[in-house]
C-alpha positions in Angstrom: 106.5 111.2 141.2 103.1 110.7 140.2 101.5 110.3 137.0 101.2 113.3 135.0 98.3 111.9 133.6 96.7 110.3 136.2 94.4 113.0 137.0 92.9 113.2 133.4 92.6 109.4 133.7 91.2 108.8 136.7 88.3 112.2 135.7 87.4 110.6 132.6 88.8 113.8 130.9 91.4 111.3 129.1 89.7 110.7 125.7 90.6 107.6 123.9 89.8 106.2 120.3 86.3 105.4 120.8 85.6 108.5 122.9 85.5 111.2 120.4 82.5 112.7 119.7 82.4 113.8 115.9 79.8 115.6 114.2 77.8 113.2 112.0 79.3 110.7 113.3 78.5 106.8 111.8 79.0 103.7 113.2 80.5 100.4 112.0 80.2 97.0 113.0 82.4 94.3 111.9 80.8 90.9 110.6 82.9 88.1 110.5 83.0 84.5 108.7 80.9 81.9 110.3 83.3 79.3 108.5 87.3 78.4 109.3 88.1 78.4 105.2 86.9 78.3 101.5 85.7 81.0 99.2 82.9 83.9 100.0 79.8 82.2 96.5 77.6 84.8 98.1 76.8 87.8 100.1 73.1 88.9 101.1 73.2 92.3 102.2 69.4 93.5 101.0 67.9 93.5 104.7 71.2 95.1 106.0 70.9 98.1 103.7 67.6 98.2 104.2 67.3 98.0 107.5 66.9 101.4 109.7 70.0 103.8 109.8 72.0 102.2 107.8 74.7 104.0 105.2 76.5 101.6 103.6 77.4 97.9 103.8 81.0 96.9 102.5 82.6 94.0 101.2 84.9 92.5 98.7 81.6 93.2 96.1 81.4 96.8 97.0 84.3 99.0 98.9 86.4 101.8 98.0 89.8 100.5 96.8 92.8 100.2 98.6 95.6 100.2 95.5 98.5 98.9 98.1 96.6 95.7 98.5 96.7 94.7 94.9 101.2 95.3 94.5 103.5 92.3 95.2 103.7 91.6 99.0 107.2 92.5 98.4 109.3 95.3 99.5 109.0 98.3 102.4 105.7 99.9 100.3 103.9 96.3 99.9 101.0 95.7 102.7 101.9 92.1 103.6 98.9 90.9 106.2 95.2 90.4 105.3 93.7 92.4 102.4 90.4 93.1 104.3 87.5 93.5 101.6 89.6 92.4 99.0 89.2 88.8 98.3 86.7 86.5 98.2 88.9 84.0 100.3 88.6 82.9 104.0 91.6 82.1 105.5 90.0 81.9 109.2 87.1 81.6 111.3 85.3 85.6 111.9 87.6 86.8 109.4 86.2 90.3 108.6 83.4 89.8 105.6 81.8 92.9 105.7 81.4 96.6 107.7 77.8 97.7 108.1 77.6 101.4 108.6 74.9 103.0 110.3 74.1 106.3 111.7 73.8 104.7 115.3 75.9 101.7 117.1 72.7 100.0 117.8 71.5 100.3 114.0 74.6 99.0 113.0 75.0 96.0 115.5 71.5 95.0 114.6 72.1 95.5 110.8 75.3 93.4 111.1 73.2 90.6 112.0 71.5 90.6 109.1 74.7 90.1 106.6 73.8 86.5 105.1 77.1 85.3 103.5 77.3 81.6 101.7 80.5 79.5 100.9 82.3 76.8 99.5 83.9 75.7 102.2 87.3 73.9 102.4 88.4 71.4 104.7 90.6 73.3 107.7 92.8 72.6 109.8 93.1 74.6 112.9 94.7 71.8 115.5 98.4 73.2 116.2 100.1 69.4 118.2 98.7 67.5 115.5 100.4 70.0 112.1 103.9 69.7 114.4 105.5 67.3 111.6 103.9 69.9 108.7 106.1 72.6 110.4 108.0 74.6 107.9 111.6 77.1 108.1 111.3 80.8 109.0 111.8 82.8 105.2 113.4 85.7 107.2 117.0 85.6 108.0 116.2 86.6 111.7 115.5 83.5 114.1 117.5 80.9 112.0 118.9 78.1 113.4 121.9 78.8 115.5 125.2 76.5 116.0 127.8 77.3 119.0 130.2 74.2 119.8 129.1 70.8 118.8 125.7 70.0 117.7 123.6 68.4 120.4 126.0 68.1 122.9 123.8 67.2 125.7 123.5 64.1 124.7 127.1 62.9 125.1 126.9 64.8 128.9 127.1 62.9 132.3 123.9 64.3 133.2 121.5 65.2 131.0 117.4 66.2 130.6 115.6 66.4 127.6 111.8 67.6 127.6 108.9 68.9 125.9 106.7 72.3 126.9 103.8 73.3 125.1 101.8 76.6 125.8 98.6 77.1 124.2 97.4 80.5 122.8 96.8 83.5 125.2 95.0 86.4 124.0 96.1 90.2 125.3 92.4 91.2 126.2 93.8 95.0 127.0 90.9 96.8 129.5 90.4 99.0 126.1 88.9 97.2 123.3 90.4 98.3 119.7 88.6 101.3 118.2 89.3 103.4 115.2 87.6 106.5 114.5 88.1 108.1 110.9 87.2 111.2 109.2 88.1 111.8 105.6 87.8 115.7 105.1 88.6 116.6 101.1 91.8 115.1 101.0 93.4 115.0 104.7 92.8 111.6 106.6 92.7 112.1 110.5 92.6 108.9 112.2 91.9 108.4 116.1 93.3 104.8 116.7 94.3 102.5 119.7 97.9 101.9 118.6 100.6 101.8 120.1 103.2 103.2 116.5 101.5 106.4 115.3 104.1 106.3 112.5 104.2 103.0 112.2 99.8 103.2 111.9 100.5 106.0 109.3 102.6 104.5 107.2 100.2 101.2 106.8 97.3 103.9 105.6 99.7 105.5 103.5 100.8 101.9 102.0 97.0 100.5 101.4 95.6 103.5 99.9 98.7 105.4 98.3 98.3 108.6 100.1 101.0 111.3 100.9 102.4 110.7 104.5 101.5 114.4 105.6 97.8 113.4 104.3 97.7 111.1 106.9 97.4 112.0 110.4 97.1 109.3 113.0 96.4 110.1 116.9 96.5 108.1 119.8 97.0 110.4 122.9 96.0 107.8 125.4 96.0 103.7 124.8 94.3 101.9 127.3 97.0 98.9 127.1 98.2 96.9 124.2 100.6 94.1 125.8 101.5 94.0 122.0 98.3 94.0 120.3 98.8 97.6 119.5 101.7 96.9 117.4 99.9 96.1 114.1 97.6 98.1 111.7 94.6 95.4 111.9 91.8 95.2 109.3 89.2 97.2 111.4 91.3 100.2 110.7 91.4 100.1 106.8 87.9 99.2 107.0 87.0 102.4 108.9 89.2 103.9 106.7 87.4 103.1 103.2 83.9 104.0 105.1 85.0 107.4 105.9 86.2 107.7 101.9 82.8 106.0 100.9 80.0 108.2 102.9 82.4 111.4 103.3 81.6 111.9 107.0 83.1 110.2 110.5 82.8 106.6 111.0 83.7 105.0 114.1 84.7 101.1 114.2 85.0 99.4 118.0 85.6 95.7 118.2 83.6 93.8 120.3 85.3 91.7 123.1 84.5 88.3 121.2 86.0 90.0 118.4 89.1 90.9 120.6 90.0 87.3 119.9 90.2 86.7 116.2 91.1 90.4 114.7 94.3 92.0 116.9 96.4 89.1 117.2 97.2 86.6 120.1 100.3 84.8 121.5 100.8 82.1 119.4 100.9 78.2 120.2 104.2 76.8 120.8 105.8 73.5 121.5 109.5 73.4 122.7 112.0 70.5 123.4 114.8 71.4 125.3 118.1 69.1 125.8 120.3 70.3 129.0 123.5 68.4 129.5 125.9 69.0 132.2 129.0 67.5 134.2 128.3 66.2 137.6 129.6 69.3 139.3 126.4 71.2 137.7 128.8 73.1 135.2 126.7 73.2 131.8 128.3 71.4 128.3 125.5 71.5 126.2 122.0 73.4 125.5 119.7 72.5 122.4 116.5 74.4 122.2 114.3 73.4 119.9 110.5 75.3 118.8 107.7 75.2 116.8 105.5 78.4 117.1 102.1 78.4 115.2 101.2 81.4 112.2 98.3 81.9 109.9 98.3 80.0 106.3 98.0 83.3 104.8 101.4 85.1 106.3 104.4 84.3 108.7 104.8 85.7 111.6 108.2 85.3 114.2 109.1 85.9 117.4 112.5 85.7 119.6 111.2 82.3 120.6 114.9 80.5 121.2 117.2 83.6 121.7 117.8 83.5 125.4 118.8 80.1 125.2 122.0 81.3 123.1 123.1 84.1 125.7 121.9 83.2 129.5 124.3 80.5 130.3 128.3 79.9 130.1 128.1 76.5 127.8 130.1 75.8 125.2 127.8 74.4 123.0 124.6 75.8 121.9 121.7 74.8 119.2 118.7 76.4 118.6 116.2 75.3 115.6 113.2 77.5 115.3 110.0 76.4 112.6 106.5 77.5 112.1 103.3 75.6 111.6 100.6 77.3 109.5 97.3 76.4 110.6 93.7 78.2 109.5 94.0 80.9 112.0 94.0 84.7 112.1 97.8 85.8 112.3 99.5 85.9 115.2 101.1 89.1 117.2 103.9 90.1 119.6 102.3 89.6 123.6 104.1 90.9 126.2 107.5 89.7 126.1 107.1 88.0 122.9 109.1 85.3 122.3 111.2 85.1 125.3 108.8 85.0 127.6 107.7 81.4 125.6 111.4 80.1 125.4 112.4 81.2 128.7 109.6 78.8 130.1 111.1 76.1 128.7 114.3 76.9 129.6 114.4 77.7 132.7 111.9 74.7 133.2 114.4 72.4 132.2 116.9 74.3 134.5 115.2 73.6 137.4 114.5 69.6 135.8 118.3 69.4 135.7 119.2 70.8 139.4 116.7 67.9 140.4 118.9 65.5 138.3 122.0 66.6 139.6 120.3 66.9 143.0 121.8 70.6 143.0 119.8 74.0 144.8 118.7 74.8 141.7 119.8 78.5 142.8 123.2 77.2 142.9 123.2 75.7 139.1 122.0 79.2 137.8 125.1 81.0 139.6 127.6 78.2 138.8 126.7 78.8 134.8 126.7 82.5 135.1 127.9 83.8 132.0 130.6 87.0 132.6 130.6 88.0 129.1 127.9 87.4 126.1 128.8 83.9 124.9 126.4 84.3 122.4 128.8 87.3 120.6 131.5 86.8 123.2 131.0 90.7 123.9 131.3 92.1 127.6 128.1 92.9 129.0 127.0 97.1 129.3 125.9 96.2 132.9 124.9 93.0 134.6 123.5 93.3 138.3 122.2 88.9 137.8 124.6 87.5 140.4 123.4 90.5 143.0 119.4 89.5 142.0 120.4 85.9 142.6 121.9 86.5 145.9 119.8 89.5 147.6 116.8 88.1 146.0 117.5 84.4 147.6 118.2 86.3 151.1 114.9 89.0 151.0 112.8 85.7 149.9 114.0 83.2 152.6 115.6 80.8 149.8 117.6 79.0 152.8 114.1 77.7 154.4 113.3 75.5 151.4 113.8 71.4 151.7 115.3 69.9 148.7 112.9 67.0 148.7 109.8 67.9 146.0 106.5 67.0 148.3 108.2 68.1 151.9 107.0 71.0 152.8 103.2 71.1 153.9 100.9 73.3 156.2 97.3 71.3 156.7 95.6 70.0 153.6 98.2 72.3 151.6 101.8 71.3 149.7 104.0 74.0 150.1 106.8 74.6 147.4 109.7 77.3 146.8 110.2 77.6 142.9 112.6 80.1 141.3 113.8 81.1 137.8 116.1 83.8 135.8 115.6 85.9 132.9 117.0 88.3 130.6 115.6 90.7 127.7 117.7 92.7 125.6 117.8 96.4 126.9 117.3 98.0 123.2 117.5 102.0 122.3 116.2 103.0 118.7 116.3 106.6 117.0 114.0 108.7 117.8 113.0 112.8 117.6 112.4 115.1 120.2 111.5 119.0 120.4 111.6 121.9 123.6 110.3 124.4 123.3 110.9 127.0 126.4 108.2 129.7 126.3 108.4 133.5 128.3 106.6 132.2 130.9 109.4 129.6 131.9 107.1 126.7 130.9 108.5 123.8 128.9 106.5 122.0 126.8 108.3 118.4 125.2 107.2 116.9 121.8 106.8 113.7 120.8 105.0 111.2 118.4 105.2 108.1 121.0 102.2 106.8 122.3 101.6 105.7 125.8 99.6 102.4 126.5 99.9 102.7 130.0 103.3 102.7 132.0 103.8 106.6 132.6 105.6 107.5 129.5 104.6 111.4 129.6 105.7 111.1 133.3 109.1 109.6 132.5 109.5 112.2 130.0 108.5 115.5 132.3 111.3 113.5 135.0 114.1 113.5 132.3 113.5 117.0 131.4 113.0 118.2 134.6 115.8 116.8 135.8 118.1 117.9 132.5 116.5 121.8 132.4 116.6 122.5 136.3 112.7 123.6 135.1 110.5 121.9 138.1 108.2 119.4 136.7 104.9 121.1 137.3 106.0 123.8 134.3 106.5 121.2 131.8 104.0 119.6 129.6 104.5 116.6 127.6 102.5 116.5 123.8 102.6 113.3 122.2 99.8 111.0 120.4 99.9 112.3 117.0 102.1 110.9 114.0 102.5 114.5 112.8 104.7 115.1 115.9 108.7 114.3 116.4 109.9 110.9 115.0 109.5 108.1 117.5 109.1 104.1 117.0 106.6 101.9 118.6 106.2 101.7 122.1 107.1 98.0 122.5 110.1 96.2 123.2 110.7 98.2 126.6 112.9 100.9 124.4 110.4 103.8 124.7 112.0 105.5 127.8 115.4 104.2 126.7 114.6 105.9 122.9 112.3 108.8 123.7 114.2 109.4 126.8 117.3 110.0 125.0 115.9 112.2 122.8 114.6 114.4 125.4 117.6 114.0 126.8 119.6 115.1 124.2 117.5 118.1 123.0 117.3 119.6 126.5 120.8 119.3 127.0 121.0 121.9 123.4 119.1 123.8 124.6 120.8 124.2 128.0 123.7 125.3 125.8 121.8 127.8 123.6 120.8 129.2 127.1 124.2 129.2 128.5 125.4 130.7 125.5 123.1 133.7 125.5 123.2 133.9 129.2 127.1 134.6 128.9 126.5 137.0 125.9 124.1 139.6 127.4 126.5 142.8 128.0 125.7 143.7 131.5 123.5 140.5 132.6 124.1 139.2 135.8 126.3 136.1 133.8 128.1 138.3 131.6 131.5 137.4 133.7 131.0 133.5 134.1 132.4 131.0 131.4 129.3 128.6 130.3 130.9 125.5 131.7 130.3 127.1 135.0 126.6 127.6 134.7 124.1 125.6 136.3 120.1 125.2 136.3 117.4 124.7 139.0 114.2 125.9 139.4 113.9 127.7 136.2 116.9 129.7 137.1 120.5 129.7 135.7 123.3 130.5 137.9 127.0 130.9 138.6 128.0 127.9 140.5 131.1 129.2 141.7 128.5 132.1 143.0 125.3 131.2 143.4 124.3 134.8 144.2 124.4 135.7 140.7 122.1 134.0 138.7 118.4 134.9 136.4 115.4 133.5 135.8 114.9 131.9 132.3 112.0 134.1 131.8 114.1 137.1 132.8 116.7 135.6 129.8 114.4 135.4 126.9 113.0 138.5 128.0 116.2 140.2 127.5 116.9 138.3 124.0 113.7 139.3 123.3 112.3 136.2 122.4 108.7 135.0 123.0 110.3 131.2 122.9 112.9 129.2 121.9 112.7 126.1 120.4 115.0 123.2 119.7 114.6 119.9 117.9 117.3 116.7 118.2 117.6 113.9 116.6 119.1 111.0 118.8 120.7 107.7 118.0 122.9 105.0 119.6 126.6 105.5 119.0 129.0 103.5 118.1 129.9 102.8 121.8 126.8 100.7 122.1 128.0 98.3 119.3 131.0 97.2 122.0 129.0 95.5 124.3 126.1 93.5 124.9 123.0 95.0 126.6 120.2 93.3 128.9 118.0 93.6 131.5 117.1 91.0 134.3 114.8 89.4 135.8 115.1 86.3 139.0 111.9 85.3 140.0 111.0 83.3 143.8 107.2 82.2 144.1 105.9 80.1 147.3 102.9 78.6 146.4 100.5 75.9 148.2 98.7 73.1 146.5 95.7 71.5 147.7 96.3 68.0 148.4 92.7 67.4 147.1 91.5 69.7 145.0 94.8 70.7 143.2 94.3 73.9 144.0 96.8 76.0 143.4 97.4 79.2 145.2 100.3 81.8 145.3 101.1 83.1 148.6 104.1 84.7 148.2 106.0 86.4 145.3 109.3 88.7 145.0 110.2 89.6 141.7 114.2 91.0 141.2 115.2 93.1 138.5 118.0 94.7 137.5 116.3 97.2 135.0 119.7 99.9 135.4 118.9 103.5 136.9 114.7 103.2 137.8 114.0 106.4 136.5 110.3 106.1 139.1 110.0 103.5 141.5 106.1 104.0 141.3 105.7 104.0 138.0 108.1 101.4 137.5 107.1 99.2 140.2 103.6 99.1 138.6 104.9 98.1 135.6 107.0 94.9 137.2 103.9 93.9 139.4 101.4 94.2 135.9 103.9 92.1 134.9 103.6 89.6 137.1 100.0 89.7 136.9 100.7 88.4 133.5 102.9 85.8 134.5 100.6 84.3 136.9 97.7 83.9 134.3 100.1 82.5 131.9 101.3 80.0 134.2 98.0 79.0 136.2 94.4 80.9 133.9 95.1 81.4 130.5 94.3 79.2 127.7 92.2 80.4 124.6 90.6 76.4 123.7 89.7 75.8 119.7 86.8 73.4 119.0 88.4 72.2 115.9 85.7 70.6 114.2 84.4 74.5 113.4 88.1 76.2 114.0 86.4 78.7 116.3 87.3 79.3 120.1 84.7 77.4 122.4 85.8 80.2 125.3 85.6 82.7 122.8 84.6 85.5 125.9 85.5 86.8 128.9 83.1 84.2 131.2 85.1 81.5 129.5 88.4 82.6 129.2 90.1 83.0 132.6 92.3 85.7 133.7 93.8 86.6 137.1 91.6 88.1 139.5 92.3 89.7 142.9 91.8 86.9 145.1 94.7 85.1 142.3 97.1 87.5 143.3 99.5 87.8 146.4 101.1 91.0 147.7 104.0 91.0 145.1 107.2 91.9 146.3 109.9 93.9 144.3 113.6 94.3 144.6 115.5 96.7 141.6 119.2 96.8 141.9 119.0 100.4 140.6 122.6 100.1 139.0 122.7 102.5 136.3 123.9 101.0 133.2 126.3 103.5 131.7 126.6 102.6 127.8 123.0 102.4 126.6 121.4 105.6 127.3 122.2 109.3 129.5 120.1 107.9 132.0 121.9 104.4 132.7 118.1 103.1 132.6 117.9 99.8 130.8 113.8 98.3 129.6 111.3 97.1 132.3 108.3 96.6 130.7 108.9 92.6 129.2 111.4 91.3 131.9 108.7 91.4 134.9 106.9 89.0 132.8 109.6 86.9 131.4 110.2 84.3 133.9 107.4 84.1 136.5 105.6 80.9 134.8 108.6 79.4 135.1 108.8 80.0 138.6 105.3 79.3 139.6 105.8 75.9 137.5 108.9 75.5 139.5 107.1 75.9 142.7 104.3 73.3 141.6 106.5 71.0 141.2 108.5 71.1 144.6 104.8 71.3 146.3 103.9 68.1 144.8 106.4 66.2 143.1 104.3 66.3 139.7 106.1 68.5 136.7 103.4 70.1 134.4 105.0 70.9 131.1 101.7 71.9 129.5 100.5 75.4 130.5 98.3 76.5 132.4 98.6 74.5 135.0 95.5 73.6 136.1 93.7 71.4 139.2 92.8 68.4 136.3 96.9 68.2 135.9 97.7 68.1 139.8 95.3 65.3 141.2 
């Protein structure tokens, strides 16, 4: 099925948080510190507010006040990241100073160059490798170190590896840059935003400025990508926020792409050791994972940076240690994948290190530790298709064709290599809201507050309730974006169709039986004789299975009930059930690349990506979403790398020119493969997440396929032509 929204997309008709046009509208520009850290002595804003156009310059020395800044940063109603405007401290470099406001974008951007701020500036310290012996524990209980077996058991194995990985910071750059438009009417706050938790969005506003939740309304109908940047209320937002209190009219905020780098977040640094230990028939006795991941000095922030490690492979013993190095740097965020996507680099790095060691097929190691149950919580999996992605995937890429021998493969002037690598991400459903409403015209229209950043959510949505109602897909309409709507959570974490599909799900299906019910209630209706377990739908008709011959239009139904529409709201959870068994989604990942024998230049030529993702609810959609994906993967492994010149904590390639991303002459035809095996314990439509597990995996394998090419391991992403010759 196509995009439902594709059309509106494609037109331009698709309107997203910079794009609406407000009457007396203002514009804001953000101006950031020009040093890494020490306290704001002074701030010249004269020419600013004098300048043409302008409305209002804010600061710490003159804003509206946000009274959620000032409590504890304790508790659910305590705003725990950066106070914007409300201190005179500078934690990093273009922290957010000031907001010049001016009645045109151009005014503003000019006037924003006119902010002169002075400082007493601190000594910083921005340079991750050199803070790792300053690392400190993680204050939350989640990610704490983790003991299964005997500690460090790898050391004690008949073979063992034991090696360091370090991957710099990557930046999401979404094709969107983050906007916020505002508008403060009397006492009602509407607030067009790129985010992608509407709820999540409105509850931060409601937190900083102690509002009432239903004076809050935050929309977001279309997101032009996030990657995980959209997951956080960043300080552009309250700052449009306390403009549109101040001047009583629309301001509009949009980040600039340099700014795209210091205000919404980033992956952070990391550096991993992993030990592997195994016997010499390849059978794993020990894993020890250990990571450093950086975070601001002002706040911590934690991702699932060690958690495969404890669940991918049958070995007895496990350790993971997981610590945090603060640094003078803007706080970090979830990227695509977070977490795992780092660990299973490392992991699966060491994997193929240790197949080398052995001198196993480094395929074979993966099946021979194939776990059958989670050893992590020794529960039995909800559905595991792994051993079919190792095995189809090895045949549909040719695996048999590879030589062992790292260096012995070559066409011309090019080193040919076969890497490969697995990967798992847990296949999550939250709670979530959904309302149907079926009108007299036989039109459905489906309500929702998720957002949707890009991977044909409202399509997923009209498929489900399509397929649940019998109503054909062009006669339902999906309306979500706005906080007011349903409850839904974030879209991250590859739960949104699992979540909002189950809600949809679940409220279709009552209504179904409100229709059934009042189908089999009308004296004299053509259903009057059938028993409601008997009743089917298609088409916008309900019928008699056991004769199809008698059956009614819903239209025709409501008509005779006498009801213009009828509505139904559910609320939907996981059960119990789910608690029984251990839920993932998978990923094995084959890459042929060849390396230049002169230039190191590295180039993919082929790629097949296997996932076992449960029921694909599109294979368009969904395939899209797995080959993005592994877009990803490829700049991780081979472009991306944001570089600080430490001396002034700022980024040197601080732009788009600098920083390098895939391009189309980076990327091969990808190839898919989806088991399609519906798992049957975590939602009613056996789908499992597929938006991380494309990602998680393919540096690995690209890594893994450098290596065989040349014979030289690079542990230090991105792998570029300085580490090859």
């Amino acid at each position: 099925m196509d995009r439902v929204d594709g059309r509106a997309k494609v037109t331009g008709t698709a309107k997203y948080a910079a794009e609406f046009e407000i009457p007396n509208m203002a514009w804001g520009v953000m101006v950031g510190s020009t040093v890494t850290k020490g306290r704001i002595t002074g701030l010249d804003v004269k020419q600013a507010k004098n300048a043409p156009g302008v409305l209002a310059v804010l600061s710490h020395l003159d804003r509206p006040e946000a009274p959620g800044f000032k409590k504890p940063a304790e508790g659910d109603e305590a705003y725990k990241g950066l106070k914007v405007f409300h201190t005179d401290q500078v934690f990093f470099n273009d922290q957010p100073i000031a907001l010049v406001v001016a009645d045109s974008y151009e005014r503003a951007v000019h006037a924003a160059s006119l902010v002169k701020a002075t400082y007493d500036k601190a000594a910083h310290s921005t340079d991750f490798i050199a803070n790792l012996g300053k690392a400190i524990p993680v204050k939350s209980n989640w990610m704490k170190d983790y003991l299964r077996g005997d500690l460090d058991a790898y050391k004690t194995a008949p073979v063992k590896v034991e090696q360091e990985y370090v991957i710099p910071i990557e930046v999401h750059h979404p094709m969107e840059l983050f906007a916020t438009t505002a508008t403060w009417d009397g006492d009602k706050l509407t607030v067009y935003d790129k985010s992608q938790g509407l709820q999540d969005t409105q509850k931060a506003i409601k937190t900083a400025f102690q509002l009432p939740a239903e004076k809050v309304e935050v929309i977001a109908q279309y997101v032009g990508g996030g990657f995980g940047a959209g997951l956080r209320t960043w300080p552009h937002v309250f700052a449009a926020v306390m403009a549109t209190m101040r001047l009583k009219r629309p301001v509009k905020v949009v980040l600039n792409r340099q700014q795209m780098f210091t205000m919404v977040g980033y992956r952070p640094f990391s550096w991993q050791k992993i030990g592997l230990g195994a016997a010499a028939d390849g059978q794993l006795t020990g894993i020890t994972h250990e990571a450093k991941g950086s975070t601001s000095s002002y706040e911590q922030f934690t991702e699932g940076i060690t958690g495969i490690s404890t669940m991918m492979y049958a070995s007895p013993s496990v350790n993971t240690r997981y610590h945090l190095v603060p640094i003078d740097v803007s706080t970090p965020i979830y990227m695509r994948g977070p977490g795992e996507t780092t660990g299973v680099f490392a992991l699966e790095s060491a994997m193929d290190e240790l197949a080398y060691a052995l001198k196993m097929d480094p395929l074979a190691l993966r099946l021979k530790n194939f776990a059958e149950k989670d050893p992590n919580s020794n529960k039995p999996w909800s559905s595991n298709s792994l051993k079919e992605l190792y095995e189809k995937g090895a045949e549909k890429f040719g695996w048999k064709k590879r030589k062992p021998e790292p260096g012995s493969m070559k066409e011309g002037d090019w080193q040919v290599g076969y890497g490969m690598s697995a990967a798992a991400w847990s296949a999550m459903r939250w709670s979530a809201t959904a309302t149907v409403v079926l009108k007299a015209d036989g039109s459905l229209t489906v309500k929702s507050a998720t957002s949707d950043m890009g991977p044909g959510t409202a399509t997923i949505l009209t498929q489900i309730a399509s397929e649940v109602t019998g109503i054909p897909a062009n006669k339902i309409t999906i309306e979500l974006g706005k906080s007011s709507l349903p409850e839904a959570p974030s879209q991250g974490g590859s739960a949104t169709a699992s979540t909002i599909g189950s809600a949809v799900h679940d409220a279709c299906s009552v209504l179904k039986d409100k229709l059934m019910g009042m189908a089999v209630g009308q004296s004299g209706g053509p259903l009057a004789d059938a028993k409601t377990g008997e009743l089917g739908f298609e088409n916008g008709d309900i019928f008699n299975t056991k004769n199809t011959s008698k059956r009614q239009t819903l239209t025709a139904l409501l008509k005779a009930e006498n009801l213009p529409e009828l509505e139904v709201t559910k609320a939907s959870a996981p059960g119990n059930k789910q608690q029984e068994f251990s839920s993932y989604s998978y990923s094995v990942h084959f890459a042929e690349v060849h390396v230049h024998s002169l230039t190191g230049m590295v180039k993919i030529k082929r790629y097949l990506a296997c996932v076992d993702a449960g029921r694909v609810l599109n294979q368009k959609t969904g395939g899209s979403q797995v080959k993005g994906a592994v877009v990803g993967g490829i700049g991780m492994a081979l472009h991306e790398e944001a570089v600080m010149d430490h001396r002034y904590g700022r980024f040197a390639n601080g732009n788009f020119a600098d920083y390098h991303v895939p391009v189309n002459a980076d990327v091969p035809d990808i190839e898919l493969f989806f088991t399609d095996n519906p798992d049957p314990v975590l939602n009613p439509m056996g789908a499992k997440g597929m938006g991380e597990i494309g990602l998680i995996g393919a540096a690995p394998a690209i890594a893994n396929a450098v290596f065989h090419a040349t014979g030289k391991r690079v542990r230090e992403l991105p792998i570029t032509p300085d580490k090859l010759i």
